[in-house]
C-alpha positions as CSV (number, residue, x, y, z in Angstrom):
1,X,-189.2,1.7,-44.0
2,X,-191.9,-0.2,-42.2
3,X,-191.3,-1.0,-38.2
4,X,-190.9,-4.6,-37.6
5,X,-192.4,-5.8,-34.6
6,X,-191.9,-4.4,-30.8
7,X,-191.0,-7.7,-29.8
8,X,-188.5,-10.3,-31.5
9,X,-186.9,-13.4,-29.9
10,X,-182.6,-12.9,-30.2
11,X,-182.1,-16.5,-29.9
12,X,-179.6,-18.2,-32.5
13,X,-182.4,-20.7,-33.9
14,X,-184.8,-17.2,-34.2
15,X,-182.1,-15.5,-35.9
16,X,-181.3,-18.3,-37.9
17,X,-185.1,-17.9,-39.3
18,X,-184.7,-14.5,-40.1
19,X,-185.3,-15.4,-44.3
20,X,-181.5,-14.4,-46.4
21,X,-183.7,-12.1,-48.2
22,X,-184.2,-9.5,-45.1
23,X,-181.0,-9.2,-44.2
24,X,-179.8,-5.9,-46.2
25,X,-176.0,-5.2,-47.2
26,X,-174.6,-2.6,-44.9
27,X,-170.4,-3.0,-45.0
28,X,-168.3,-5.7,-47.2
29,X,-169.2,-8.7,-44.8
30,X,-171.7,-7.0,-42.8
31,X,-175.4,-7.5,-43.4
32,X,-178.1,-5.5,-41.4
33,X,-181.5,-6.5,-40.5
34,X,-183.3,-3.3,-39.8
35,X,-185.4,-3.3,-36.3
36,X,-187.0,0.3,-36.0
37,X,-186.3,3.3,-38.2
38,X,-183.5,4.0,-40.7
39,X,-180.5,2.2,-39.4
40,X,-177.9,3.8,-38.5
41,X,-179.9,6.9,-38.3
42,X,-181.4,9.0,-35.3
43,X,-184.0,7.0,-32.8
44,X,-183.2,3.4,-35.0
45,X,-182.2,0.2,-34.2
46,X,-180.5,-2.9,-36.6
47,X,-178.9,-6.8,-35.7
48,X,-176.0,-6.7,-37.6
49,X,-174.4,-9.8,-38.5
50,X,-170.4,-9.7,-39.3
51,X,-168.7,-12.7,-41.4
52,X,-165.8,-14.2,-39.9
53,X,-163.0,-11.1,-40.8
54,X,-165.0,-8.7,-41.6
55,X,-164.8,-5.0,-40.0
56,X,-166.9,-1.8,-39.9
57,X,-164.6,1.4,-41.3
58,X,-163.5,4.0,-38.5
59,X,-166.8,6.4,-37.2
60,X,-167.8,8.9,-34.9
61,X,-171.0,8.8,-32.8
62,X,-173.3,11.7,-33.6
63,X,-175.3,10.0,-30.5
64,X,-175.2,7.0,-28.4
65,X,-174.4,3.9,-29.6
66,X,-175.8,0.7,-27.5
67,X,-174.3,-2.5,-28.9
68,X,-175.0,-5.9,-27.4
69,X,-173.2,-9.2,-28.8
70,X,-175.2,-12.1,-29.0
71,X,-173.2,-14.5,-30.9
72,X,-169.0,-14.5,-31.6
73,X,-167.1,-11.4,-30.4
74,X,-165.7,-8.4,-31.9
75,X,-163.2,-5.6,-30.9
76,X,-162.1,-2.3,-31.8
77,X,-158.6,-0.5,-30.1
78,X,-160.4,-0.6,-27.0
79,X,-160.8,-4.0,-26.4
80,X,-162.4,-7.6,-27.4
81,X,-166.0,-8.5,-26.8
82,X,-167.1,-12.0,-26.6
83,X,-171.2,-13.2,-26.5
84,X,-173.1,-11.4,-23.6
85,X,-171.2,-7.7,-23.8
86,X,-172.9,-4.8,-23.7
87,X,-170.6,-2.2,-25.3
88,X,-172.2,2.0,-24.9
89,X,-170.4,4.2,-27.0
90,X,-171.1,7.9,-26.2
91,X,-171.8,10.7,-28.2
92,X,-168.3,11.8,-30.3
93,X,-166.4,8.7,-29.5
94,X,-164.6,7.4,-32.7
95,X,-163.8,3.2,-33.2
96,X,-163.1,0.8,-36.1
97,X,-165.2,-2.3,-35.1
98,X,-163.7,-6.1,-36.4
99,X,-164.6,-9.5,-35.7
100,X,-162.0,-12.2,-36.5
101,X,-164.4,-15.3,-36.0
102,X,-167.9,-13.5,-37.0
103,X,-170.6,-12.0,-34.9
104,X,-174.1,-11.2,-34.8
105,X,-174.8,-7.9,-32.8
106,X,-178.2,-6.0,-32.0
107,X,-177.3,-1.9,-32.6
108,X,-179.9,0.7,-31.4
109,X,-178.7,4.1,-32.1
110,X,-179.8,7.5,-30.7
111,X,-178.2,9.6,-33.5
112,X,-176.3,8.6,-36.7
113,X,-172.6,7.9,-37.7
114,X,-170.1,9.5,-39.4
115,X,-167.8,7.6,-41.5
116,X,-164.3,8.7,-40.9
């Protein structure tokens, strides 16, 4: 996969403009628009954009995750995250992500995932 830029503006009407076509499928709801690397591999990065219900299945961190919500919330058993959260996840923690109203995150990973 080719790098996108090493700058991009996360505003909603930039986001908005990313073209349908770019955005990949990545979960049933979820669509991924690849930043850096292979998302959700080693050294990568992704947005991730959740419809309103959709949910990730339970994983394990083979490395840190860094999640930042720019738009909507989502939770997992630990707690809800509304716009502006900055969730780390370190490496072997285990979650199953949700968001009831839709989101739009920006993922960089330092390792992969393991589905559970």
């Amino acid at each position: 996969m080719k790098n996108r830029a090493s700058h991009l503006s996360l505003t909603p009407d930039a986001i908005a403009d990313i073209p349908e076509s770019e955005w990949q499928d990545f979960r049933p709801g979820v669509s991924l628009y690849p930043l850096h690397g292979e998302p959700p591999g080693r050294q990568s990065s992704a947005l991730l954009r959740y419809q309103p219900g959709a949910s990730v299945p339970g994983h394990t961190h083979l490395g840190v995750e860094h999640i930042f919500v720019i738009q909507g919330s989502q939770e997992d058993e630990n707690g809800y995250y509304p716009t502006g959260t900055l969730l780390i996840s370190p490496i072997g923690s285990s979650h199953h992500v949700t968001s009831v109203e839709g989101c739009i995150v920006l993922a960089v990973w330092s390792d992969g995932i393991q589905v559970e």
